[in-house]
Backbone as ProteinMPNN parsed JSONL, in Angstrom:
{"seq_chain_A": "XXXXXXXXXXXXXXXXXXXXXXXXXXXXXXXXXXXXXXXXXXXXXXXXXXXXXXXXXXXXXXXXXXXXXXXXXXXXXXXXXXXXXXXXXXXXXXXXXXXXXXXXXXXXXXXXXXXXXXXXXXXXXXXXXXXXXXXXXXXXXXXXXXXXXXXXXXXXXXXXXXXXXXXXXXXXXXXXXXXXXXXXXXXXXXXXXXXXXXXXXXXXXXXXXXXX", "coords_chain_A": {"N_chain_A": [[-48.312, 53.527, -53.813], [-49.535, 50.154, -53.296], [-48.439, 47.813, -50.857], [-48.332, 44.133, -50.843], [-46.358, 42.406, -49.25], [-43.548, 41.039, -47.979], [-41.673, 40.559, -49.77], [-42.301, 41.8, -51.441], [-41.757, 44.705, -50.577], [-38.69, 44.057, -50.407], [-38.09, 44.165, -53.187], [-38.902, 46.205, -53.703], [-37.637, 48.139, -52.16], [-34.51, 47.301, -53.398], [-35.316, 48.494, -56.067], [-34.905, 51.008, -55.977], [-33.171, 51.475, -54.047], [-31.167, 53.583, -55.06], [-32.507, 56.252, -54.576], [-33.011, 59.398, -52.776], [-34.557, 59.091, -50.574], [-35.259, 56.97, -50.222], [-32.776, 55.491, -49.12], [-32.041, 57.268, -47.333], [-34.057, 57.106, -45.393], [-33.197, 53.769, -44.821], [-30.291, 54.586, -43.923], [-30.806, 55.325, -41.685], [-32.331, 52.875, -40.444], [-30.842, 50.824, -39.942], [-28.981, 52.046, -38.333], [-26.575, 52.489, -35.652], [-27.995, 53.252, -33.281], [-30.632, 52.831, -34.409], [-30.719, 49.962, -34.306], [-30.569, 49.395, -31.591], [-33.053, 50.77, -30.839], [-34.414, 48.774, -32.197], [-33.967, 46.321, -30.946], [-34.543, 46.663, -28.327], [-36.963, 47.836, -27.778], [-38.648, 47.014, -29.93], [-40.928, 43.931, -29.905], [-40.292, 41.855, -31.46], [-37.843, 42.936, -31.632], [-36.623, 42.241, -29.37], [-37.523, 39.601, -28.542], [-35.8, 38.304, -30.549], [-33.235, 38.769, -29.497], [-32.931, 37.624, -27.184], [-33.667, 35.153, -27.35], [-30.858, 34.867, -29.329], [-29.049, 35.48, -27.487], [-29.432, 33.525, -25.187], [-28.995, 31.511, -27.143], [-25.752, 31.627, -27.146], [-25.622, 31.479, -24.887], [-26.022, 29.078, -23.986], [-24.72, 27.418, -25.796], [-21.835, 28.312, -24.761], [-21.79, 27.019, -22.133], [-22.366, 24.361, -22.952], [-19.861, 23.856, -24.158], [-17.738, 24.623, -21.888], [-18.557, 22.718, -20.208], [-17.556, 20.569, -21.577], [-14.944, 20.844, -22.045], [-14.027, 21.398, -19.67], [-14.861, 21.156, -17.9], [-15.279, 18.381, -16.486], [-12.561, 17.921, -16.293], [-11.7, 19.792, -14.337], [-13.633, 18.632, -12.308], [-12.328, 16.029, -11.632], [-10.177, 16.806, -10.952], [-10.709, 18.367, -8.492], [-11.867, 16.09, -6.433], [-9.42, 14.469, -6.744], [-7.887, 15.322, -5.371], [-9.298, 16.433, -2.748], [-9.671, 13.794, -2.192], [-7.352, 11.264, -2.603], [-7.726, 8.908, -2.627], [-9.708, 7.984, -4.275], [-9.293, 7.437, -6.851], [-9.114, 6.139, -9.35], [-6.192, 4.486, -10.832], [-4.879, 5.569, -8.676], [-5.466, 3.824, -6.812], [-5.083, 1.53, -8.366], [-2.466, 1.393, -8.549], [-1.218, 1.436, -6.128], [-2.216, -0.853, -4.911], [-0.795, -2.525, -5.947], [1.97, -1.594, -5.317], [1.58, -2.626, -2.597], [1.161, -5.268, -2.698], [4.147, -5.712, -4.091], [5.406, -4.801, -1.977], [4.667, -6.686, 0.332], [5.857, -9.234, -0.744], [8.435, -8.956, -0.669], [8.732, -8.17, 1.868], [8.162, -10.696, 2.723], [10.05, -12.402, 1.408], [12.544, -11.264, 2.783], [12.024, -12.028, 5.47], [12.055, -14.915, 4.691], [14.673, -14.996, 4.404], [15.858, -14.677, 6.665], [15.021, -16.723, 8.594], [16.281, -18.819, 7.8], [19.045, -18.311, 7.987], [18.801, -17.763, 10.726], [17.696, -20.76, 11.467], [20.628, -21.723, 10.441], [22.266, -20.473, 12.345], [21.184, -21.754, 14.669], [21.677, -24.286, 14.488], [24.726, -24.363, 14.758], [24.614, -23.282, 17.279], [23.296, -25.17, 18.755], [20.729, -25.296, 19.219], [17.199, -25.402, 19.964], [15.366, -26.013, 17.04], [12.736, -25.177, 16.266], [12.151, -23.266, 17.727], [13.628, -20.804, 16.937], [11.405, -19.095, 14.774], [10.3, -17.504, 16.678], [12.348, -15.884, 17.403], [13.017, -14.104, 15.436], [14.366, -10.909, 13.967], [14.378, -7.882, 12.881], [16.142, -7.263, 10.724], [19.13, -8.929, 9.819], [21.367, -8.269, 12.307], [19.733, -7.825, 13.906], [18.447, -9.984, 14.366], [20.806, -11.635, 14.776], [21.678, -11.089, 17.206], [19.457, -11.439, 18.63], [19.473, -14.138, 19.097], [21.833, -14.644, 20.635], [21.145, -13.93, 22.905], [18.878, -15.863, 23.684], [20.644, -17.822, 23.344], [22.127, -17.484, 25.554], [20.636, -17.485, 27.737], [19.04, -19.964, 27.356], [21.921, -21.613, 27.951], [22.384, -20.747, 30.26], [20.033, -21.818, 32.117], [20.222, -24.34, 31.566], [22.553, -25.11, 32.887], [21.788, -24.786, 35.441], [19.769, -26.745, 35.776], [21.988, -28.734, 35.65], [23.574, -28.16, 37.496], [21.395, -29.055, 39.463], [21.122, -31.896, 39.222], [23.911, -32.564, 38.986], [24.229, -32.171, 42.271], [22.626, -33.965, 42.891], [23.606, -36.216, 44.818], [26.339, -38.894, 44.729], [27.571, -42.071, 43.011], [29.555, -44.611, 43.794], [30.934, -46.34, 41.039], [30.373, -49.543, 39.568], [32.286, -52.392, 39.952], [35.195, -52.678, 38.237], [34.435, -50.815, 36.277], [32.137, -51.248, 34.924], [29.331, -50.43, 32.136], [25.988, -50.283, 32.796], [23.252, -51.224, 30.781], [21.737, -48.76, 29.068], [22.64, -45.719, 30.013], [24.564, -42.804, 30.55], [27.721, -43.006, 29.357], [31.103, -41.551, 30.509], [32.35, -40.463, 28.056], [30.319, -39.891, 26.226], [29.102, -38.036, 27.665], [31.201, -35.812, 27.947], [30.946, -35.163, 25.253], [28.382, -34.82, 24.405], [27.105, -32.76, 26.28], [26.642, -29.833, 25.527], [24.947, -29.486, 24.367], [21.684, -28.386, 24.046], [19.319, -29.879, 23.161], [20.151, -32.955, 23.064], [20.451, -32.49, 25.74], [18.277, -32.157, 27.2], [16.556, -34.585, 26.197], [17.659, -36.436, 27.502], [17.928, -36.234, 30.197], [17.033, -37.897, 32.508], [18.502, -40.057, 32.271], [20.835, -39.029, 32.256], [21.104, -37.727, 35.218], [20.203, -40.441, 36.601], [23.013, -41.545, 36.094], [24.617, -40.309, 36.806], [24.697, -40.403, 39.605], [25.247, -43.063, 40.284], [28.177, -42.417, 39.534], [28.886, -42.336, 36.902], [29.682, -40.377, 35.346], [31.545, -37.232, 35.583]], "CA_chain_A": [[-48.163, 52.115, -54.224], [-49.354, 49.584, -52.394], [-47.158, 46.316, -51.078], [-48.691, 43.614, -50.402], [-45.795, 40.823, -48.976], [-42.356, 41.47, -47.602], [-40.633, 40.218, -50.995], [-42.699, 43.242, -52.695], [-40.996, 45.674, -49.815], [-37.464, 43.799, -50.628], [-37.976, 44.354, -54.343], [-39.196, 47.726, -53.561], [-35.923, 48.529, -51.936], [-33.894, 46.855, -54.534], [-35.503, 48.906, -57.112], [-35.496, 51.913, -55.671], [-32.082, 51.766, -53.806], [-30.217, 55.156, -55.37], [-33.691, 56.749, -54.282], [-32.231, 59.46, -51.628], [-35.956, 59.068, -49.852], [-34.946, 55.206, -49.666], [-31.214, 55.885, -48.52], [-32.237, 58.066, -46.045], [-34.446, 55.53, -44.552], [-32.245, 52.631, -44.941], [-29.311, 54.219, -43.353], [-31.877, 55.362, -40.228], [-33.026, 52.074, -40.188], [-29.557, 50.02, -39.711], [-28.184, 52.897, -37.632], [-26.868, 51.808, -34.233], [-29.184, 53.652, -32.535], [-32.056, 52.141, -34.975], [-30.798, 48.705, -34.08], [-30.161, 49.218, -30.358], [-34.139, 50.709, -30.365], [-35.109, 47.684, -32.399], [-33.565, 45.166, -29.589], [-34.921, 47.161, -26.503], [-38.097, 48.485, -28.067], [-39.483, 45.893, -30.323], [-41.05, 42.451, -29.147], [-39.689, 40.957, -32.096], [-36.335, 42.372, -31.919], [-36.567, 41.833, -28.001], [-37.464, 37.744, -28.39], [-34.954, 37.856, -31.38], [-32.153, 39.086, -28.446], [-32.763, 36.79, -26.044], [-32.791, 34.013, -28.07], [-29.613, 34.969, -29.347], [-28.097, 35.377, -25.619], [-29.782, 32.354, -24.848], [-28.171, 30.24, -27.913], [-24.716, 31.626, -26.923], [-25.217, 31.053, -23.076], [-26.533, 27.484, -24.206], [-23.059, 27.343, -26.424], [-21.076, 28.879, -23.785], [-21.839, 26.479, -21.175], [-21.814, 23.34, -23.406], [-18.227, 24.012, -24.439], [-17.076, 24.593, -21.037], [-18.921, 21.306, -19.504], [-16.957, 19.338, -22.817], [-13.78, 21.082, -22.354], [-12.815, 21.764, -18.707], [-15.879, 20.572, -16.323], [-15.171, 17.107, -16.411], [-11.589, 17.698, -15.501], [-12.473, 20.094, -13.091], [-14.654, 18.226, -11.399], [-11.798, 15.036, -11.361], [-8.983, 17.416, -10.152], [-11.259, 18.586, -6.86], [-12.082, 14.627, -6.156], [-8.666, 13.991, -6.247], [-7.156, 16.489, -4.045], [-9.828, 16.266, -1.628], [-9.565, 12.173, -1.376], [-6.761, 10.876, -3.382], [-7.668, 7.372, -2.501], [-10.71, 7.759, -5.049], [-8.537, 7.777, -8.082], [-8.751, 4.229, -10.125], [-5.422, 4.79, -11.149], [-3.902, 5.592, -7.807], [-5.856, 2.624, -6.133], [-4.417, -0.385, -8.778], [-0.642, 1.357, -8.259], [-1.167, 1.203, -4.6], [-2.195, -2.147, -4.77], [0.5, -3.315, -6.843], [2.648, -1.624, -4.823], [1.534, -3.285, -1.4], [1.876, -6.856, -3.364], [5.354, -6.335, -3.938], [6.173, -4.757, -0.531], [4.751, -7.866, 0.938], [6.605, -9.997, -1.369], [9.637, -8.435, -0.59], [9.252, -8.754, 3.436], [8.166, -12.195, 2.648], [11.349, -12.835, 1.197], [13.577, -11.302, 3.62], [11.796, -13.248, 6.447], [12.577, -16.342, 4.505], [16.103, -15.184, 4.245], [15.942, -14.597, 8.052], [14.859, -17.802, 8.72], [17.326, -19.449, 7.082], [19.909, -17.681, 9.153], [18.571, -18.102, 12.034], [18.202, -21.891, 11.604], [21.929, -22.065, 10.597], [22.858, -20.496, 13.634], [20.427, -22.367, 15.683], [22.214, -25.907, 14.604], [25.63, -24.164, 14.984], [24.718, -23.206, 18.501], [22.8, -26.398, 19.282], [19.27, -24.372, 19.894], [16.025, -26.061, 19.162], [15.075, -24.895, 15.759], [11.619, -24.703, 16.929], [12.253, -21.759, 19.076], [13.71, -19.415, 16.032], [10.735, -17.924, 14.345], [10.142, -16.679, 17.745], [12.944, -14.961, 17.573], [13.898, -13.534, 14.175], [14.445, -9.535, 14.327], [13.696, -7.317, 11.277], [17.737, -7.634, 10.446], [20.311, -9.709, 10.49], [21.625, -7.943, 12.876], [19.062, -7.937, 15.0], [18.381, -11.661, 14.825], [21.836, -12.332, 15.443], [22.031, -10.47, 18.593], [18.32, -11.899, 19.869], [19.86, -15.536, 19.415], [22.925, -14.59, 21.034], [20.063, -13.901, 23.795], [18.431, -16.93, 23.689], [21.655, -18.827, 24.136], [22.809, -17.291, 27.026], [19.639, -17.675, 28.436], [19.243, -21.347, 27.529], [22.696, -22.118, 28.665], [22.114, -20.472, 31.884], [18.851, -23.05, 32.317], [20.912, -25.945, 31.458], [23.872, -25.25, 33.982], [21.172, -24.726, 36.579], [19.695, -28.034, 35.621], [23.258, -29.377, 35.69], [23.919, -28.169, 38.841], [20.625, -29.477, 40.472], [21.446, -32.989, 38.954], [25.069, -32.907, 40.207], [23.991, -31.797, 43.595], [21.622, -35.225, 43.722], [24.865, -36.924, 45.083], [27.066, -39.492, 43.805], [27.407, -43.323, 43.454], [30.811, -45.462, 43.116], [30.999, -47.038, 40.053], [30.355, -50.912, 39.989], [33.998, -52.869, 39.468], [35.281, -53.022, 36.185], [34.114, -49.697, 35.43], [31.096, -51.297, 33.802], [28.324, -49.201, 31.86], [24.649, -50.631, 32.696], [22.465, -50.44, 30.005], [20.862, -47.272, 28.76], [22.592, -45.155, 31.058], [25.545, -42.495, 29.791], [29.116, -42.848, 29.555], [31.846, -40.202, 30.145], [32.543, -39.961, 26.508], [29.061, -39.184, 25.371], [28.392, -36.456, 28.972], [31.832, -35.285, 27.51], [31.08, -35.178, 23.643], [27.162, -33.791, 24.334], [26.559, -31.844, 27.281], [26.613, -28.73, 25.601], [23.782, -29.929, 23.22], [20.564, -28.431, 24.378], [18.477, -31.37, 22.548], [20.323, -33.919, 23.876], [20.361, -32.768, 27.572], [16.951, -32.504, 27.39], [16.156, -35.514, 25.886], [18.296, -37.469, 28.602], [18.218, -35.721, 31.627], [16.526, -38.804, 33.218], [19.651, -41.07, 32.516], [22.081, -37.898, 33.267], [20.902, -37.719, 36.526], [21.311, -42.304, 37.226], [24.4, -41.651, 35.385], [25.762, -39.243, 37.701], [24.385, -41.284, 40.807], [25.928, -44.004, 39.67], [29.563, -42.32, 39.292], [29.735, -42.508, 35.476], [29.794, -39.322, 34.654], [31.432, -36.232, 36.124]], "C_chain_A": [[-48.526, 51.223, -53.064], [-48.637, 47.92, -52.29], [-47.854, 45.673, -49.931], [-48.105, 42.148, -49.269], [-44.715, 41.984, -48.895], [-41.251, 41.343, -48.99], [-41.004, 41.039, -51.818], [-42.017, 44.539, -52.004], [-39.168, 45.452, -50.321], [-37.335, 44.176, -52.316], [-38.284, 46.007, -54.751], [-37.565, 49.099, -53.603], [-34.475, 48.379, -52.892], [-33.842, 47.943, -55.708], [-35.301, 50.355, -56.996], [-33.764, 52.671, -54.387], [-31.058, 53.324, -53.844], [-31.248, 56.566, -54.816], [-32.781, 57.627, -52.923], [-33.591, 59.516, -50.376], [-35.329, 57.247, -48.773], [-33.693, 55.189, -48.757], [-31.451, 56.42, -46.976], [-32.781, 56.863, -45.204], [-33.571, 54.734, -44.036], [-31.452, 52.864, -43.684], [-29.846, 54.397, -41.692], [-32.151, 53.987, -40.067], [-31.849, 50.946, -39.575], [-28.216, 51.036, -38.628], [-27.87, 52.047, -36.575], [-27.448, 51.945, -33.217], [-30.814, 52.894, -33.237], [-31.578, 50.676, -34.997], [-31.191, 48.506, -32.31], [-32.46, 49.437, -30.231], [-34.727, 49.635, -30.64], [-35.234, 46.472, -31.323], [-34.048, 45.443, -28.905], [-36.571, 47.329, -26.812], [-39.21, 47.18, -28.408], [-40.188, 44.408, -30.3], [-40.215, 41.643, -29.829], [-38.24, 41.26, -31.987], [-36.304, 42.02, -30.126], [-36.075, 40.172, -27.957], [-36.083, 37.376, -30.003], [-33.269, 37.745, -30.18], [-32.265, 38.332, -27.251], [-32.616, 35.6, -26.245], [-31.389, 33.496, -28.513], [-28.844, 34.813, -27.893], [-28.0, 33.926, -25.28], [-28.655, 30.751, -25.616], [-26.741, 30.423, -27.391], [-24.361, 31.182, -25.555], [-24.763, 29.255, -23.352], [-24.613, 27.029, -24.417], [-22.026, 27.285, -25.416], [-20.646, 27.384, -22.699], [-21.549, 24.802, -21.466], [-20.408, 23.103, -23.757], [-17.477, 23.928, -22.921], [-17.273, 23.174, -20.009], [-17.531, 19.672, -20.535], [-15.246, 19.78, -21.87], [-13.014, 20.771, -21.24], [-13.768, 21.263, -17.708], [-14.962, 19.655, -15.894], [-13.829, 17.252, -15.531], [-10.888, 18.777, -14.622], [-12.352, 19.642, -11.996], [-13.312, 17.003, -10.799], [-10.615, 15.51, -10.261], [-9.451, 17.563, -8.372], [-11.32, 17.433, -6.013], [-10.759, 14.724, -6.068], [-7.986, 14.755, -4.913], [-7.886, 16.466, -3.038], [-9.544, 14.717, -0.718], [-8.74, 11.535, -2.497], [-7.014, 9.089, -3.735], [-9.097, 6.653, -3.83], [-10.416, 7.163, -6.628], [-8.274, 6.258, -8.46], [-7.339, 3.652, -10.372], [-4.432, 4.637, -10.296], [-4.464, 4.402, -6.823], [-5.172, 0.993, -6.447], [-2.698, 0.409, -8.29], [-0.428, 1.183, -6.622], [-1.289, -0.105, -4.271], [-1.213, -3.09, -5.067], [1.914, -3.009, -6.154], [2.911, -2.023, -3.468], [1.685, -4.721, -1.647], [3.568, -6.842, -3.335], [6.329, -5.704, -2.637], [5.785, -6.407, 0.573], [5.456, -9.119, 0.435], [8.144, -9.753, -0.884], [10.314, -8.79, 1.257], [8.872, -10.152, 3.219], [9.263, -13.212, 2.899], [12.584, -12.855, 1.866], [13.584, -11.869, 4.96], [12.447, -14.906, 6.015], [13.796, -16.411, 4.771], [16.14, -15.29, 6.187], [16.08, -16.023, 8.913], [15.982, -18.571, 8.787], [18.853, -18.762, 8.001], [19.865, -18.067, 9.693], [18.724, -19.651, 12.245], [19.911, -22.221, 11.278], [22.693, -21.771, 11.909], [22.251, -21.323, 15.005], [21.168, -23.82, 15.499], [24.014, -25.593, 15.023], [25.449, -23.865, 16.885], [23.945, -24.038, 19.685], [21.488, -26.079, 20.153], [18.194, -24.783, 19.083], [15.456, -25.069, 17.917], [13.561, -24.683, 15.96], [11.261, -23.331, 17.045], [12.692, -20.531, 17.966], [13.344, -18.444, 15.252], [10.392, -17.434, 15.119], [11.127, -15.657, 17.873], [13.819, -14.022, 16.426], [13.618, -11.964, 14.013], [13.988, -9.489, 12.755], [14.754, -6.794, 10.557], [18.315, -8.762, 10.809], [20.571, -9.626, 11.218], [20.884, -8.288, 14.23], [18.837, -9.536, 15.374], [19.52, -12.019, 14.902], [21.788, -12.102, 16.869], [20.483, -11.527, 19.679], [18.555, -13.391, 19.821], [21.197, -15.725, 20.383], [22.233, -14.616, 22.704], [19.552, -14.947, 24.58], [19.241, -17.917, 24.098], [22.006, -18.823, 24.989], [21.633, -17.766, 27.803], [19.286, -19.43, 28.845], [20.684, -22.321, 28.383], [22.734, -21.821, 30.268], [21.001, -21.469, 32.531], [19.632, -24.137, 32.38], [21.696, -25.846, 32.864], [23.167, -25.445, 35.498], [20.321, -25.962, 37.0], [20.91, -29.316, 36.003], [23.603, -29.52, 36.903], [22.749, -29.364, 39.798], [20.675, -31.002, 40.418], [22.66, -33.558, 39.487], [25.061, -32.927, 41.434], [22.975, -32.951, 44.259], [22.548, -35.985, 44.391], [25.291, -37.765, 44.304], [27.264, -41.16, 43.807], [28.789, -43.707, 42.983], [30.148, -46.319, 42.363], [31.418, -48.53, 40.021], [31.943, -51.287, 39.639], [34.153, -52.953, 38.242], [34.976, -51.95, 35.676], [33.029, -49.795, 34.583], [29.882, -50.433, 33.338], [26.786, -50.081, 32.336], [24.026, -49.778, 31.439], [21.541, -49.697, 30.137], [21.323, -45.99, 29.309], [24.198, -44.553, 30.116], [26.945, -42.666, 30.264], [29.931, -41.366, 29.776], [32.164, -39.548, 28.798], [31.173, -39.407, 25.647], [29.061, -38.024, 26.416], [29.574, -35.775, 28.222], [31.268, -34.566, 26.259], [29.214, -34.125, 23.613], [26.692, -33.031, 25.278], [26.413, -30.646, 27.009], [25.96, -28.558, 24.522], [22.572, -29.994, 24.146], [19.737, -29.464, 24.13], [18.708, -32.116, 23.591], [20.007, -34.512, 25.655], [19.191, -33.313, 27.774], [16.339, -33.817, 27.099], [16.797, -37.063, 27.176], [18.792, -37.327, 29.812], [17.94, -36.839, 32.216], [18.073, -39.799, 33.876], [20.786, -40.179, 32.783], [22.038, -37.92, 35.393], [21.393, -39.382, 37.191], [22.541, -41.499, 36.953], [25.486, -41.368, 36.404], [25.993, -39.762, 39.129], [25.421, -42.487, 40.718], [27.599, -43.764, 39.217], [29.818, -42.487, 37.924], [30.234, -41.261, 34.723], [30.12, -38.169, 35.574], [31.499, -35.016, 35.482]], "O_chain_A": [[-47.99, 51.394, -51.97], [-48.395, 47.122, -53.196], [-48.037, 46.053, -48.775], [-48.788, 41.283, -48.721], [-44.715, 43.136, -49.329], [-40.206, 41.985, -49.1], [-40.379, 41.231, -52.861], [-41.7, 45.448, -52.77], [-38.453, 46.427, -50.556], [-36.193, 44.523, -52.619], [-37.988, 46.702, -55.723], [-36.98, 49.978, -54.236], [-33.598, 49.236, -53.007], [-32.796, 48.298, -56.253], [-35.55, 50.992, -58.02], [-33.463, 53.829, -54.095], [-30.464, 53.903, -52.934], [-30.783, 57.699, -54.688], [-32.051, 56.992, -52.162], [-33.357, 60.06, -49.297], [-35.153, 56.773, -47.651], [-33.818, 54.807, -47.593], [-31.095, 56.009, -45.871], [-32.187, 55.986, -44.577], [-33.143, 54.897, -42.894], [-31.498, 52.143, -42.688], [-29.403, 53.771, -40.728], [-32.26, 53.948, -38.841], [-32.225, 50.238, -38.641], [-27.048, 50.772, -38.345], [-28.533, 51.031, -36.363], [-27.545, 51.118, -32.31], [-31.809, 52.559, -32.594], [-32.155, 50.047, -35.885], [-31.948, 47.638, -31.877], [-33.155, 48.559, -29.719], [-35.524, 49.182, -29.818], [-36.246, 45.868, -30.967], [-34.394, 44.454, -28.26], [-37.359, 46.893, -25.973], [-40.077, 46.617, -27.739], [-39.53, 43.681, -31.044], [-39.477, 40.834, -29.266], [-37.393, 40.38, -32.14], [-35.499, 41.099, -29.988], [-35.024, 39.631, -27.612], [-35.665, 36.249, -30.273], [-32.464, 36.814, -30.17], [-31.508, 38.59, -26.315], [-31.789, 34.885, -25.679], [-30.852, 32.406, -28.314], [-28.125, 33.881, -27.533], [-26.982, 33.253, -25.122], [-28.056, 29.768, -25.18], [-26.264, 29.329, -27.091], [-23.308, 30.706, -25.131], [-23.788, 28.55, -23.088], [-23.73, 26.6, -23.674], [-21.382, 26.25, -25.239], [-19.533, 26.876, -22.564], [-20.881, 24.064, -20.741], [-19.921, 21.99, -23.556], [-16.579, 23.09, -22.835], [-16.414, 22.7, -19.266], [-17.044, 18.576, -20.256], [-14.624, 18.967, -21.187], [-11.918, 20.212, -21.254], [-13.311, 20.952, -16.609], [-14.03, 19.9, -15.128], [-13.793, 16.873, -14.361], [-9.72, 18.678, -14.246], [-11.593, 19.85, -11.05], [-13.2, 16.972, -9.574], [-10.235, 14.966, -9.224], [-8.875, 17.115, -7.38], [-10.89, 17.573, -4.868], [-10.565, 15.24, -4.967], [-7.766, 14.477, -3.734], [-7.185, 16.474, -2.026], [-9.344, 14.449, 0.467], [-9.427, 11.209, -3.466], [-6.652, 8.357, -4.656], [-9.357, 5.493, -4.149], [-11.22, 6.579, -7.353], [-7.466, 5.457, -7.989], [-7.18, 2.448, -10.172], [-3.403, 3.999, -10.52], [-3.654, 4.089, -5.95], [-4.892, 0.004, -5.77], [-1.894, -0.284, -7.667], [0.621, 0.777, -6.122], [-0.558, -0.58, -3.403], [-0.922, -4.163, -4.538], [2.864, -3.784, -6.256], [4.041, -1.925, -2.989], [2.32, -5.392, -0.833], [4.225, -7.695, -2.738], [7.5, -5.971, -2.366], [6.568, -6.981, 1.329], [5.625, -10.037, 1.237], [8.893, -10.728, -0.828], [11.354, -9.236, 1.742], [9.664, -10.868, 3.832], [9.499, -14.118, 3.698], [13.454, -13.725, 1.831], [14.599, -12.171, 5.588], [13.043, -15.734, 6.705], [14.297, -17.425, 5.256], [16.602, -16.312, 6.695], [16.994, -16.328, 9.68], [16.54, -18.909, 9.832], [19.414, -19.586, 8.724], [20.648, -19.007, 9.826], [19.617, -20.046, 12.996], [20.411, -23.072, 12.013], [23.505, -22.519, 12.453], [22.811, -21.436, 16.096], [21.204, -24.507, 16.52], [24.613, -26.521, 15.565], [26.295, -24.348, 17.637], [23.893, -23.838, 20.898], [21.227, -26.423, 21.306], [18.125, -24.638, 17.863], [15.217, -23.862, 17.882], [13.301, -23.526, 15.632], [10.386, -22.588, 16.601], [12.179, -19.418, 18.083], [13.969, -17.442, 14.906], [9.852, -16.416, 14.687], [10.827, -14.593, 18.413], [14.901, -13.447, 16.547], [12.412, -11.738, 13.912], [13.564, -10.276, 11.908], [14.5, -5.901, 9.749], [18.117, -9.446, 11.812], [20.413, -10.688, 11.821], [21.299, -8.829, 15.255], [19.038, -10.093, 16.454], [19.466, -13.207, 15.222], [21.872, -13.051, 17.649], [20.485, -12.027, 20.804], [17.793, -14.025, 20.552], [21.529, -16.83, 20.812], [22.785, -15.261, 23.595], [19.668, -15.046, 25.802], [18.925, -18.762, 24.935], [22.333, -19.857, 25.571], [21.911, -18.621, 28.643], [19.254, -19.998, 29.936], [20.577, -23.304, 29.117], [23.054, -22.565, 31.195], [21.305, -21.883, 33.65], [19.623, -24.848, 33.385], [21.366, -26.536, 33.829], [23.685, -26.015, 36.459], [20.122, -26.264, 38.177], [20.725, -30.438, 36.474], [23.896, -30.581, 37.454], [23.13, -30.245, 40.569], [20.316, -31.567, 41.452], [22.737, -34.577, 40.174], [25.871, -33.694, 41.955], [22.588, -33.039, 45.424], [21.842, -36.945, 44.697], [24.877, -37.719, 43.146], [27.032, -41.582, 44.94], [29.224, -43.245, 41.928], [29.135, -46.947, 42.67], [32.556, -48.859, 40.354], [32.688, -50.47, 39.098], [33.363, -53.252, 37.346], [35.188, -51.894, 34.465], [32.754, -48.962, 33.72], [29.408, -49.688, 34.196], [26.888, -50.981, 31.502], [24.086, -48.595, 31.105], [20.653, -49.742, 30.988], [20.539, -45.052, 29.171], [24.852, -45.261, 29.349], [27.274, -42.483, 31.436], [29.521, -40.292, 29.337], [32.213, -38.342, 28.557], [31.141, -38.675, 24.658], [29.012, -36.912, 25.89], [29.066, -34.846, 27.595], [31.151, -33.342, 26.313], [28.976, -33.092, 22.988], [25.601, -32.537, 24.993], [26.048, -29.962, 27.965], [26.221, -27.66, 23.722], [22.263, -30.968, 24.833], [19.386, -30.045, 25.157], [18.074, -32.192, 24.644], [19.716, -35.5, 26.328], [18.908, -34.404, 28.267], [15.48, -34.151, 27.915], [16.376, -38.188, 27.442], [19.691, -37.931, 30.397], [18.993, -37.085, 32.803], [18.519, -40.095, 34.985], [21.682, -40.575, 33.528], [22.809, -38.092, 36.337], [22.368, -39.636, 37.899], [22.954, -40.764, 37.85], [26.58, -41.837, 36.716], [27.048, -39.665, 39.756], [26.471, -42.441, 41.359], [28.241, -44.662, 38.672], [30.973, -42.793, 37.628], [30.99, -41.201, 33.753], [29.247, -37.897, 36.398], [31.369, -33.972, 36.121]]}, "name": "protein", "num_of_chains": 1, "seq": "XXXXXXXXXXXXXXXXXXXXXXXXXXXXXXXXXXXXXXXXXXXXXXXXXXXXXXXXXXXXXXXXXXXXXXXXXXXXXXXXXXXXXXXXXXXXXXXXXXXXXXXXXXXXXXXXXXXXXXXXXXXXXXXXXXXXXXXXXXXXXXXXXXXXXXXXXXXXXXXXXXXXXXXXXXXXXXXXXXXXXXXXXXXXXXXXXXXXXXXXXXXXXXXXXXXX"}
């Protein structure tokens, strides 16, 4: 018989099936040895087997780029340089806003301290963001500093002013104007400001016998 087309071989087979000529064949032909020669042997089953490999590599590799590359690839980035991380860059930011907010605040409070004790201890308020610690504590103690220090200046001022000598006091005990009485050298001498502001007339004053 002859067969001219593959659908006259498939109809062949079909027809012919219980055939033990055909059988025989057949099961030779689907054996796993008559597949394994077809794959190794034949061009066509050769380029049919590599294709196949090929589509599954293809597969293979697309699935694993979808699934696990990506975060992968993000995990290594972070662990190598954490600072890369979008994520950990705005919380870092957000969290250096409200640490500076926060010392902001406790400077202000500082401040505020400090000037109360600066009018309680009669210390130019000027002079106290120079000296505000990074506590209470501490800025109490570095004004406690400051005062001694300032009062030690004054007294040494005091002294060098008392030590200009002395003048009797006109009759009558009278004050010339501009010039201080005992009741004010009494009432402010231990008012940095003030001294300063009137050392000039401390010094007459003292010349002059009004003030000891």
């Amino acid at each position: 018989m002859s067969i001219e087309s593959f659908d006259e071989v498939k109809e062949y087979f079909e027809k012919n099936k219980e055939d033990e000529t055909v059988k025989g064949y057949m099961k030779g032909f689907v054996s796993l040895d008559g597949v394994k020669s077809f794959l190794e042997s034949d061009e066509a089953g050769k380029g049919y087997l590599q294709s196949y490999t090929d589509s599954k590599v293809s597969k293979g590799i697309e699935s694993f780029k979808a699934n696990s590359l990506s975060k992968l690839v993000d995990e290594e980035i972070l662990k190598r340089s954490p600072s890369t991380d979008p994520m950990v860059l705005k919380l870092q930011a957000m969290q250096d806003e409200v640490d500076a907010l926060k010392k902001e605040k406790e400077r202000e409070s500082l401040l505020n301290k400090g000037l109360s004790l600066a009018n309680q201890k009669k210390i130019p308020a000027d002079l106290i963001p120079y000296f505000l610690g990074e506590t209470e504590e501490s800025t109490i103690s570095n004004l406690s500093s400051l005062e001694k220090s300032l009062q030690a200046y004054t007294q040494g001022l005091r002294e060098q002013i008392l030590a200009g000598g002395s003048h009797t006091p006109p009759a009558g005990g009278s004050n010339p104007t501009g010039l201080i009485t005992q009741a004010d050298w009494d009432k402010n001498k231990n008012d940095l400001d003030w001294y300063e502001k009137n050392k000039t007339k401390i010094f007459e004053s003292k010349k002059q016998g009004l003030i000891k």
